[in-house]
C-alpha positions in Angstrom: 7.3 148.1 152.2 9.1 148.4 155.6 12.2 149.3 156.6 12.9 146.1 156.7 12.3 145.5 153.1 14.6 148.0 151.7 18.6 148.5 151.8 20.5 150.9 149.7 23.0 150.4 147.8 25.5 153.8 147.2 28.1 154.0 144.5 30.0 157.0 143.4 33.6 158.2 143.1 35.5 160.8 145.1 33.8 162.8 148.4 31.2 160.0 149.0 33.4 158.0 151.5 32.5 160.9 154.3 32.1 159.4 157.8 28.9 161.1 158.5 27.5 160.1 156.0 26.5 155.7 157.4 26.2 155.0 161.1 27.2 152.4 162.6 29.7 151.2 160.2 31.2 148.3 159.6 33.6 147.1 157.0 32.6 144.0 154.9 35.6 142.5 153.0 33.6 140.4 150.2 34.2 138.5 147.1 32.0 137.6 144.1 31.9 135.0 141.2 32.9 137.9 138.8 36.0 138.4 141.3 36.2 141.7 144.0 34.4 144.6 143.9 36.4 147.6 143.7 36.7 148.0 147.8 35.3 146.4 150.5 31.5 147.3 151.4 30.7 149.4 154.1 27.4 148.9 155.9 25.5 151.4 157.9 22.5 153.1 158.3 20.7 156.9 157.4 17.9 157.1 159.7 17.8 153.5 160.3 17.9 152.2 156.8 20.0 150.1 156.2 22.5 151.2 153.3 25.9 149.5 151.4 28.8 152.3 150.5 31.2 151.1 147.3 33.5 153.7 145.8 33.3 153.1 142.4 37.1 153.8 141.9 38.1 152.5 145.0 39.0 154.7 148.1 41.9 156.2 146.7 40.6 156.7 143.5 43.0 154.2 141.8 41.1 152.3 139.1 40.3 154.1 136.1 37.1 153.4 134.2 37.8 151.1 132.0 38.7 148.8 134.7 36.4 149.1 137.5 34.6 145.6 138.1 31.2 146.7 137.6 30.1 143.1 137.7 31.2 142.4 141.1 30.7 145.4 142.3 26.7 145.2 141.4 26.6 141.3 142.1 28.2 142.5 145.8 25.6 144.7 146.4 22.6 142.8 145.4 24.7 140.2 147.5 23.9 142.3 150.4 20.3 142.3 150.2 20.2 145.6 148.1 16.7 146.4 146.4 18.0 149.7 145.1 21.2 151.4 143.9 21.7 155.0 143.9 24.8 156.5 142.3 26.4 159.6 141.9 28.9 160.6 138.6 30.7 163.5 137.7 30.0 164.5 134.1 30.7 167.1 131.5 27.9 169.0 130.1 26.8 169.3 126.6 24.3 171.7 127.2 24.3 175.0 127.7 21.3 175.3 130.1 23.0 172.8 132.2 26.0 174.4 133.6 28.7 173.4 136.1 27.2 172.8 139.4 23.8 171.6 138.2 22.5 168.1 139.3 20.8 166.1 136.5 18.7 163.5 136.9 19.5 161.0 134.6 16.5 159.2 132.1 18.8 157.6 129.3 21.9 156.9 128.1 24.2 156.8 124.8 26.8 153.9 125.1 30.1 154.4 123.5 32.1 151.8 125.6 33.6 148.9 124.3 36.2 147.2 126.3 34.1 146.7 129.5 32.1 142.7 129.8 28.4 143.7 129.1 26.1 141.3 130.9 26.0 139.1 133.4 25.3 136.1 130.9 28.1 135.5 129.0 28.8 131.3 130.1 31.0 132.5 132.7 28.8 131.9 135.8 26.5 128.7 136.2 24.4 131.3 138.2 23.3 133.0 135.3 22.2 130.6 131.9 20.9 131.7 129.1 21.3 135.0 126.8 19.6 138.1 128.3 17.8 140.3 126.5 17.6 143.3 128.5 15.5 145.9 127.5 16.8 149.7 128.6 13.3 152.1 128.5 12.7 153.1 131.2 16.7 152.6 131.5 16.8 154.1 135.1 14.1 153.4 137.7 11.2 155.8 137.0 9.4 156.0 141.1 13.4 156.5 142.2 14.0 159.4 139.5 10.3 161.3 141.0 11.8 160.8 144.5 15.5 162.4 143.3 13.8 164.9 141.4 10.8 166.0 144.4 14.0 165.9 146.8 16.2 168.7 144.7 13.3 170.9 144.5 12.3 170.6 148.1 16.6 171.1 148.9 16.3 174.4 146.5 19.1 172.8 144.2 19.4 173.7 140.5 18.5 170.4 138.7 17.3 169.4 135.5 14.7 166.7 135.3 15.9 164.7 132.4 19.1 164.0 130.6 20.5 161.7 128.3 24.3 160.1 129.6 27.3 159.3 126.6 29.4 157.0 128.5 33.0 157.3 126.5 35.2 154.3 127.5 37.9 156.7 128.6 40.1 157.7 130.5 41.1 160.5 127.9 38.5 163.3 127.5 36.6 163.9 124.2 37.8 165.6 121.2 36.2 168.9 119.9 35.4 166.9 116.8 33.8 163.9 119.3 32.0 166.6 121.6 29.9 168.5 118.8 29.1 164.5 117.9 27.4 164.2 120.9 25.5 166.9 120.8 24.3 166.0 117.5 23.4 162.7 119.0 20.9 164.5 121.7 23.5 164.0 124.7 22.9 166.1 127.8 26.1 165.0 129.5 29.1 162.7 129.2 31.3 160.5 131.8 33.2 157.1 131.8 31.2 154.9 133.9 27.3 155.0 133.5 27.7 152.1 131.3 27.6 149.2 131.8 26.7 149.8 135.2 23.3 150.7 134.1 22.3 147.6 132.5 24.2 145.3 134.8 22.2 146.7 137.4 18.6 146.2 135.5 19.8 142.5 134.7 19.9 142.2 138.1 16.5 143.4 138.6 17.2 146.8 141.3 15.9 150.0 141.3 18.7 151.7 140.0 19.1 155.8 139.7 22.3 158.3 138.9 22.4 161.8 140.1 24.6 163.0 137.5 27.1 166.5 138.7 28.5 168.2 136.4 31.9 169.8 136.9 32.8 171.4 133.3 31.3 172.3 130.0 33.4 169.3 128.4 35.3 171.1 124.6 32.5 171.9 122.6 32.0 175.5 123.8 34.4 178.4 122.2 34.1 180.6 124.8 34.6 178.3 127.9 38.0 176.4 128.6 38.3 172.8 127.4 37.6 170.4 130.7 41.2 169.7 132.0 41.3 167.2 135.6 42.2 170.4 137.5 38.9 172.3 136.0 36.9 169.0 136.8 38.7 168.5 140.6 37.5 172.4 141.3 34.2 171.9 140.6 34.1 168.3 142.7 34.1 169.6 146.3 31.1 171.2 146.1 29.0 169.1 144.0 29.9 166.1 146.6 28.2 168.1 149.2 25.4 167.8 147.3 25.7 164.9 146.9 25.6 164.3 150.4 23.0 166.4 150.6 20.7 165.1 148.2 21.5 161.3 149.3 20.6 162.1 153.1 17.3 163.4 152.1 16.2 161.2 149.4 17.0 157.9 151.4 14.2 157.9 154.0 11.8 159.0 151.4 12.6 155.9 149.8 12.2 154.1 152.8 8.4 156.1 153.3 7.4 154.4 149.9 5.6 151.4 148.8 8.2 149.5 146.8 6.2 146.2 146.1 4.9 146.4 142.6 7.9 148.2 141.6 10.2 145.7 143.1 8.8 143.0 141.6 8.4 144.3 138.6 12.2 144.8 138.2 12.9 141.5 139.0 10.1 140.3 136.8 11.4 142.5 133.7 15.0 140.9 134.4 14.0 137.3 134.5 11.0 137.8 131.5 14.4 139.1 129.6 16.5 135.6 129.6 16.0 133.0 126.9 17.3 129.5 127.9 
C-alpha cells in the first residue's frame, strides 16, 4: 500500500493539539449525518502521510464523555479518506504492574456505558440499512497493535502488551466498591470513552488502535491516594509527550506496511456483519 493509500486518522483529548505535531495544516470545518464532530478536522501530514487531528473533547476540553459525538466524529474521519484511526486515552489502572506513566496497548474492552447511541444502524441514516451485527474479537486492529507495540520497545518506553479497557459512562470516578468490581471482572484499566468509539469505528470497517496512558491507580489501592482530576492532570503532561512520541514514530511504519488484506478485510468483516 502507498502513501497514497493510507491517511490517519488521530483522536485523543488534552496535549494532542501540539503544532508540531501535522505539517502543513489546514483547518476543515465539516458536518456529518449524525451532526458535528466535536471540532473541526485538522489535516496535515508526518513525513508525508497524510493524517486527520480531532480532539475528542473538543480543543478546550469542553464536552464531557457522555456527550462527545462519537458518531460524527468517526463518520468525519472515514469522511476524509481515513483507513486507520489511532487514539490516545487517559485511564486509571487496575493493576498493580501497570503503574502511572505506563502506556498500554489495548486488546479488549469491558463496556459499562449506557447513555451513548451504539451503532451506526439504528434507522436514523438511509446510509446505513439494516441491523449490524458487529462482532468485537479481535476488538482493536491486530497488524496496528504489533506496529504500537514494536514502536514502544524500539522508543525504550514502559508498555504493557495487552490490556483489557472498562469504559464507565462517567464523568464521576468509580467507587471503591465499583473499582474492586473491575478487577474481579479481569479489567487492566478504566476511562470514559473507549466505548462506543471502538465498535463505531469497526462498523465502519478502519484499522482502529488505542494507546491507553495511565495517570493514576484509580480507588482500589489502600496505600495509594484515590484518583482526584488534580492527581490525573499531573500525570497528563508527560504521558502526552509520549504520546507524541509514540504517534511520530509509529505513523510512517504504518505507512512502510502492506495494508491490502487487512484493509479489506475490515471492510469485509463490517459489511459480512449487516442483515438487511
Amino acid at each position: 500500500m502507498s502513501l497514497e493509500n493510507i491517511k490517519v486518522g488521530i483522536m485523543g483529548g488534552t496535549g494532542l493539539d501540539d503544532p508540531e505535531l501535522l505539517k502543513d495544516r489546514v483547518e476543515k470545518k465539516v458536518d456529518t449525518p449524525f451532526g458535528s464532530p466535536s471540532d473541526n478536522l485538522i489535516l496535515g501530514t508526518i513525513e508525508g502521510i497524510s493524517c486527520v487531528l480531532l480532539a475528542r473533547h473538543g480543543r478546550k476540553h469542553v464536552i464531557a464523555p457522555t456527550n462527545v459525538n462519537y458518531r460524527a466524529n468517526l463518520y468525519a474521519l472515514k469522511q476524509e479518506g481515513c483507513t486507520h484511526v489511532l487514539v490516545t486515552t487517559a485511564c486509571g489502572s487496575l493493576r498493580e504492574e501497570m503503574q502511572p506513566g505506563d502506556v498500554v496497548i489495548l486488546d479488549s474492552f469491558i463496556d459499562r456505558t449506557f447513555k451513548r447511541p451504539s451503532t451506526f444502524y439504528d434507522g436514523t441514516c438511509d446510509e446505513f440499512k439494516g441491523v449490524c451485527h458487529i462482532p468485537m474479537f479481535p476488538a482493536f486492529c491486530e497488524s496496528t497493535r504489533q506496529i504500537l507495540i514494536d514502536a514502544c520497545a524500539a522508543l525504550d518506553l514502559k508498555h504493557h502488551k495487552a490490556g483489557v479497557m472498562v469504559t464507565i459512562e462517567g464523568p464521576r470516578f468509580s467507587s471503591q466498591a465499583e473499582s474492586h468490581m473491575f478487577r474481579q471482572w479481569g479489567g487492566s484499566t478504566i476511562n470514559m470513552t473507549t466505548c462506543p468509539e471502538v465498535y463505531l469505528a469497526k462498523e465502519l470497517g478502519l484499522c482502529y488502535s488505542s494507546i491507553a496512558l495511565a495517570t493514576d491507580y484509580d480507588c482500589w489501592r489502600d496505600q495509594s491516594e484515590a484518583v482526584s482530576l488534580e492527581m490525573v492532570l499531573k500525570t497528563m503532561k508527560s504521558n502526552s509527550e509520549k504520546a507524541l512520541k509514540l504517534l511520530l514514530y509509529t505513523i510512517p511504519r504504518l505507512a512502510s506496511s502492506d495494508w491490502r488484506l487487512a484493509a479489506k478485510k475490515a471492510l469485509a468483516t463490517a459489511k459480512d456483519a449487516v442483515m438487511t
